[in-house]
C-alpha positions, -999 to +999 in steps of 0.1 A: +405+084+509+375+080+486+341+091+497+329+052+490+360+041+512+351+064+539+311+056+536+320+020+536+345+023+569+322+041+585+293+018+586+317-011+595+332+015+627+295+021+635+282-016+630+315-027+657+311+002+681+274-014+686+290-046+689+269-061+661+268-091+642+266-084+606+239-107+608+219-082+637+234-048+620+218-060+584+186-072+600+184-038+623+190-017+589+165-039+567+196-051+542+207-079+533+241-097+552+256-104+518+250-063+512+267-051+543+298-081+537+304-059+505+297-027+516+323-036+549+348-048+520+346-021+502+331-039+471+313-013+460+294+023+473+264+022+490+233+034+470+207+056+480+178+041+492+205+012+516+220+049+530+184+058+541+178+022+557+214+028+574+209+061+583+174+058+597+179+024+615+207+041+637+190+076+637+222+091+616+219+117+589+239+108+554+261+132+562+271+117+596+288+086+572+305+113+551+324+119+586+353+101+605+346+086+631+314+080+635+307+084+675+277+082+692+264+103+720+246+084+753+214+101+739+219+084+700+234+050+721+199+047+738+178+052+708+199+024+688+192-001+720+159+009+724+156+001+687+169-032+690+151-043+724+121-040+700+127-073+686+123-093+718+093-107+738+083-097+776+102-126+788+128-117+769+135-084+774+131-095+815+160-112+809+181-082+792+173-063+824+189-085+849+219-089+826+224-051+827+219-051+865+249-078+866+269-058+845+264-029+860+275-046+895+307-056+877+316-025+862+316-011+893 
Protein backbone atom coordinates (compact mmCIF):
# COMPACT_ATOMS: atom_id res chain seq x y z
CA UNK A 1 0.00 0.00 0.00
CA UNK A 2 1.04 3.48 -1.13
CA UNK A 3 1.77 6.12 1.44
CA UNK A 4 -1.28 8.31 -0.32
CA UNK A 5 -3.46 5.10 0.00
CA UNK A 6 -2.68 4.64 3.53
CA UNK A 7 -2.84 8.66 4.38
CA UNK A 8 -6.09 8.67 2.58
CA UNK A 9 -7.57 5.41 4.59
CA UNK A 10 -6.54 6.68 7.51
CA UNK A 11 -8.36 9.92 7.66
CA UNK A 12 -11.53 8.10 6.37
CA UNK A 13 -10.85 5.21 9.60
CA UNK A 14 -10.40 8.33 11.81
CA UNK A 15 -13.27 10.55 10.32
CA UNK A 16 -15.79 7.02 11.01
CA UNK A 17 -14.31 6.05 14.40
CA UNK A 18 -15.68 9.73 15.42
CA UNK A 19 -18.73 8.92 13.82
CA UNK A 20 -18.62 12.01 11.55
CA UNK A 21 -20.33 13.28 8.76
CA UNK A 22 -18.05 14.35 6.11
CA UNK A 23 -19.86 17.30 6.27
CA UNK A 24 -18.87 17.81 10.36
CA UNK A 25 -15.18 16.07 9.84
CA UNK A 26 -14.47 18.78 6.84
CA UNK A 27 -16.00 21.61 8.86
CA UNK A 28 -14.06 20.43 12.22
CA UNK A 29 -10.70 20.32 10.04
CA UNK A 30 -11.32 23.69 8.18
CA UNK A 31 -11.58 21.74 4.47
CA UNK A 32 -13.66 21.70 2.18
CA UNK A 33 -16.46 18.42 1.82
CA UNK A 34 -15.62 18.13 -1.86
CA UNK A 35 -11.70 17.81 -0.40
CA UNK A 36 -12.20 15.11 2.07
CA UNK A 37 -14.86 13.14 -0.78
CA UNK A 38 -11.50 12.89 -2.76
CA UNK A 39 -9.08 12.45 -0.28
CA UNK A 40 -11.62 9.39 1.27
CA UNK A 41 -11.60 8.08 -2.53
CA UNK A 42 -8.38 8.13 -2.84
CA UNK A 43 -8.37 10.86 -5.75
CA UNK A 44 -5.36 12.20 -4.97
CA UNK A 45 -2.64 12.71 -1.70
CA UNK A 46 -3.24 15.14 0.71
CA UNK A 47 -1.03 18.27 0.63
CA UNK A 48 0.66 19.89 3.20
CA UNK A 49 -0.95 22.62 4.61
CA UNK A 50 -4.82 20.10 4.53
CA UNK A 51 -2.33 17.46 6.68
CA UNK A 52 -1.76 20.33 9.27
CA UNK A 53 -5.65 21.32 9.35
CA UNK A 54 -6.22 17.41 9.73
CA UNK A 55 -3.67 16.85 12.08
CA UNK A 56 -4.30 19.81 14.38
CA UNK A 57 -8.20 19.64 14.31
CA UNK A 58 -7.91 16.07 15.87
CA UNK A 59 -4.74 16.74 17.89
CA UNK A 60 -2.66 13.97 15.60
CA UNK A 61 0.84 14.39 14.49
CA UNK A 62 1.53 13.71 10.47
CA UNK A 63 3.10 10.82 11.39
CA UNK A 64 0.15 9.31 13.28
CA UNK A 65 -1.72 9.12 9.40
CA UNK A 66 1.48 7.44 8.17
CA UNK A 67 0.28 4.65 10.77
CA UNK A 68 -2.40 1.84 10.55
CA UNK A 69 -4.94 2.12 12.32
CA UNK A 70 -5.39 5.21 13.59
CA UNK A 71 -6.79 4.63 17.33
CA UNK A 72 -7.46 7.00 19.78
CA UNK A 73 -6.84 7.03 23.46
CA UNK A 74 -9.84 8.28 26.08
CA UNK A 75 -7.48 11.24 26.71
CA UNK A 76 -7.14 12.16 22.49
CA UNK A 77 -11.31 11.02 22.34
CA UNK A 78 -12.04 13.90 24.91
CA UNK A 79 -10.01 16.54 23.29
CA UNK A 80 -11.76 15.83 19.76
CA UNK A 81 -15.33 16.21 21.66
CA UNK A 82 -14.36 18.94 23.62
CA UNK A 83 -13.29 20.39 20.27
CA UNK A 84 -16.43 19.87 18.66
CA UNK A 85 -18.86 20.90 21.74
CA UNK A 86 -17.20 24.29 20.91
CA UNK A 87 -19.52 24.91 18.07
CA UNK A 88 -22.75 24.81 20.14
CA UNK A 89 -24.60 27.42 22.23
CA UNK A 90 -25.47 27.11 26.27
CA UNK A 91 -28.70 25.70 25.37
CA UNK A 92 -27.31 23.57 23.27
CA UNK A 93 -24.66 22.07 24.79
CA UNK A 94 -27.48 21.57 27.95
CA UNK A 95 -29.02 19.44 25.78
CA UNK A 96 -25.74 17.16 24.85
CA UNK A 97 -25.52 16.66 28.59
CA UNK A 98 -28.75 15.03 29.21
CA UNK A 99 -28.29 12.90 26.06
CA UNK A 100 -25.03 11.53 27.48
CA UNK A 101 -26.73 10.92 30.94
CA UNK A 102 -29.40 8.74 28.88
CA UNK A 103 -26.83 7.02 27.22
CA UNK A 104 -25.01 6.39 29.87
CA UNK A 105 -28.23 4.80 31.74
CA UNK A 106 -28.54 2.50 28.63
CA UNK A 107 -25.17 1.34 28.35
CA UNK A 108 -25.36 0.24 31.55
Amino acid sequence: MGYQTLINSNIKRLRKDLNLTQERFAEIAEISPDTLRNLERDRYAPNPATIDKICSAFNLTPLTLLLSPISLDKTEAIKVINQQLEFFEPEELLQISEILKIIKKISK
